[in-house]
N, C-alpha and C positions, 0 to 999 in steps of 0.2 A: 160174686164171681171170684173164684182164685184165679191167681197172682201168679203168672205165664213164670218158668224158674227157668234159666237162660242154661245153657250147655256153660259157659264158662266158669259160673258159680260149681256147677258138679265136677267141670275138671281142677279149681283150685282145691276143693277139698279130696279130690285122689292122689294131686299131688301133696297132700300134708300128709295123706299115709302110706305115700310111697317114700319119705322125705330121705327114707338111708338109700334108696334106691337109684337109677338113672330113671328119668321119669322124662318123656317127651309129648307131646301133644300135636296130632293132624299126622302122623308116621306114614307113610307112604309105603307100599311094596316092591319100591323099587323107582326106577327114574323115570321124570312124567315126557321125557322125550321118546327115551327105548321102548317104552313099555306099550304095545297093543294100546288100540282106542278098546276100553270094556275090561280090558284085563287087572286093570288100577283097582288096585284095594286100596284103602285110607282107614285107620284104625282111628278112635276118634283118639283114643292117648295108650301108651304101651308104656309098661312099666319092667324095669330089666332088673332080678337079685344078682349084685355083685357077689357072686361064689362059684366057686370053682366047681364045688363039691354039689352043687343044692342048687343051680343055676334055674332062674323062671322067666321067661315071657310071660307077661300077663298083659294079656288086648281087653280095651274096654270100645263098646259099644253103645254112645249115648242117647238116650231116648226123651224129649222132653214132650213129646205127644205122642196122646193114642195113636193119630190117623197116622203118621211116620214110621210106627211100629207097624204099624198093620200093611203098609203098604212095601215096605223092606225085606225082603227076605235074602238081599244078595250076602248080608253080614255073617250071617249063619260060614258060610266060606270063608270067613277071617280067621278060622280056628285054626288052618295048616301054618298060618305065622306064629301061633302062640301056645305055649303049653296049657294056657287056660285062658280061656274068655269069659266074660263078662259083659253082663246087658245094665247099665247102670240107666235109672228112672225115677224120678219123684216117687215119694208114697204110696204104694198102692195102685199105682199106673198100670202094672203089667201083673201079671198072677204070675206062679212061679212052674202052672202045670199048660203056658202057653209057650214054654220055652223047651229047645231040645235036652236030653238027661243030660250031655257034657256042659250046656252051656250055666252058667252061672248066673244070678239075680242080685243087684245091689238095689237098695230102697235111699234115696237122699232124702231126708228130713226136712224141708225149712226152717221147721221152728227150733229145731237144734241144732240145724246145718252140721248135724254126723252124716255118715254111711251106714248103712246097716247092710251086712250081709244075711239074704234072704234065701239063699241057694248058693251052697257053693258049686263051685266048677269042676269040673274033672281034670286031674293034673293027668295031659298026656303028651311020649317022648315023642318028639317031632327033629326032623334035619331043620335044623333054621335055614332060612330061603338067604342064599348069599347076594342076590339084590337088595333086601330088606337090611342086609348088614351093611352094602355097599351104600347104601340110601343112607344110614344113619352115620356111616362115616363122613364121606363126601359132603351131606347137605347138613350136619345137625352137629357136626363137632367142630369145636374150635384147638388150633394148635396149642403149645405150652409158649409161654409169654418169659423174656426173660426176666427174671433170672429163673434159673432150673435150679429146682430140688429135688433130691431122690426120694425125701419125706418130710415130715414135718418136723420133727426132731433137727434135723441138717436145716430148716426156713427159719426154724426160734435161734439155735446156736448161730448161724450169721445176723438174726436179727439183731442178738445180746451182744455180739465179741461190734456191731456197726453203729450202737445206738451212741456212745460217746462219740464216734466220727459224726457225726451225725446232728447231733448238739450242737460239735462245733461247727459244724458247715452249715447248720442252722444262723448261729450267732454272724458267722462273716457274711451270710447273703442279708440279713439283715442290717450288719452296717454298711454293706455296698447297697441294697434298695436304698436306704436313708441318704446315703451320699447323693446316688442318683436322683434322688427328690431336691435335695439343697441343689443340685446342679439347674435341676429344670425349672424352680423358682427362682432363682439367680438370672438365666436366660428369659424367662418372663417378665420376669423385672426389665432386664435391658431391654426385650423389644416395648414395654410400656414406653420406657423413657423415650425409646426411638419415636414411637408414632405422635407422642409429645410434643418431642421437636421436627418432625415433620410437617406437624401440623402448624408450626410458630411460622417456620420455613414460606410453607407456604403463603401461611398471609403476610409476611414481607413482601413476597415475589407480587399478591395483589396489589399491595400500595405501591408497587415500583412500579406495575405496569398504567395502575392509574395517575404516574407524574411521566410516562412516557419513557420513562428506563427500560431500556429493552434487552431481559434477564435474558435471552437466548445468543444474546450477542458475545461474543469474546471479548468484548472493551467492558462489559457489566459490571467488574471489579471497578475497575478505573472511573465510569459514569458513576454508580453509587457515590465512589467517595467525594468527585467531584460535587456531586447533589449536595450533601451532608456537609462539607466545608465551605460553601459557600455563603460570603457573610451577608446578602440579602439577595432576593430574587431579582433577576433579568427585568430591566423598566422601572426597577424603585426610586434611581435617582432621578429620572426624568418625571414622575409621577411626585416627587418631593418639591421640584421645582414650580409643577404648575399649581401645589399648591402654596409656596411662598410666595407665587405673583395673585392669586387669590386672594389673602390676609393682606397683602398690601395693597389691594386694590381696594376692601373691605374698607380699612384702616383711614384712605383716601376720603371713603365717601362719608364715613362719621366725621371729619373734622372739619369735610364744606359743609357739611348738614349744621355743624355747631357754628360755625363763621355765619352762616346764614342766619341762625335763630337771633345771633348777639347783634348782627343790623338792622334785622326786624326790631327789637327793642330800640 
């Protein structure tokens, strides 16, 4: 079974032979608003020679099956857009005496992915349709970008008299990014060290609140130091005392204990 060869492939390679030319693909007859429902032509790609002297439309026609070809016959009508049309189709697709005497036959290759022209077309003068021009201005051209050149001779000579400016305004945006980087590791750094001590901060504020220092209060200063200078805790002396009367009540009972033992002897 051969291997279905997609419309896309056959229009990159028209536009490699159209490559000095304007080459557009899907071209429209005009705007898909204004224009009648049925009256819409769409060339499958149009190829325009830039000359004054020797100017061509050339409409192509893409066919990548029989049963397409055989069933189309509205394209034949695409010829008042173009000085010559063309039915481009895989290998041997279409015979060259199924086609009208103006229209033209291109063969696409796969296994050599050329073009072969198999019939050429009839170059004939035609008014170009000013929707079709209107269509390719409007929907398919982009404006001039600045800067403006008049040629390219004038785009080299400002490229040449700019490239030393250019160097150098290369070299200062690069020690201003580099600055800019020292800056933003320097503020990295400091928020590290912040969340550091944030983090310290906070578990002080834990141990104060589990001795009952209450950090939300305005005396919090004052309670802290008070905590921290104080030379022993609330009750130590009274807690010292009952155990000096302890050890001397201890003290008491070993020395009846020993008076006793020495009368017993």
């Amino acid at each position: 079974m051969e291997q279905q060869i997609s419309s896309v492939v056959i229009k990159k390679a028209l536009s490699e032979r159209h490559y000095r030319d304007f080459f557009l693909t899907e071209c429209k007859s005009g705007s898909t608003w204004l224009t009648a429902k049925g009256d819409m032509k769409i060339l499958d790609a149009l190829a325009i020679r830039k000359s004054w002297t020797n100017t061509c439309f050339t409409g192509y026609e893409i066919k990548v099956s029989r049963g397409d070809f055989l069933r189309d016959a509205k394209f034949y009508t695409y010829e008042e857009l173009c000085n010559c049309l063309y039915v481009v189709c895989p290998k041997g697709m279409i015979e060259r005496t199924e086609l009208p005497e103006s229209v033209g036959l291109i063969y696409y290759n796969p296994e050599t992915k050329n073009l072969v022209t198999k019939k050429k077309a009839i170059y004939r003068d035609i008014t170009y349709s000013p929707d079709l021009l209107l269509y390719i201005i409007f929907s398919r051209l982009d404006s001039d970008r600045i800067p403006f050149y008049s040629d390219k001779k004038a785009y080299f000579e400002d490229y040449v008299a700019e490239k030393e400016h250019r160097r150098h305004l290369g070299k200062v945006v690069g020690k201003k990014l580099v600055a800019e980087i020292d800056d933003l590791q320097r503020q990295l750094e400091e928020l590290r060290r912040f969340r550091e001590n944030n983090e310290r901060y906070k578990a002080v504020l834990d141990v104060c609140m589990s001795h009952n220092i209450n950090t939300w209060s305005s005396s919090f200063p004052a309670n802290l130091d008070k905590a921290l200078t104080k030379q022993c805790p609330d009750g130590l002396d009274a807690i010292r005392s009952r155990l000096e009367d302890t050890l001397n009540l201890v003290k008491r009972i070993e020395e009846k204990h020993a008076q006793d033992v020495v009368q017993r002897e």
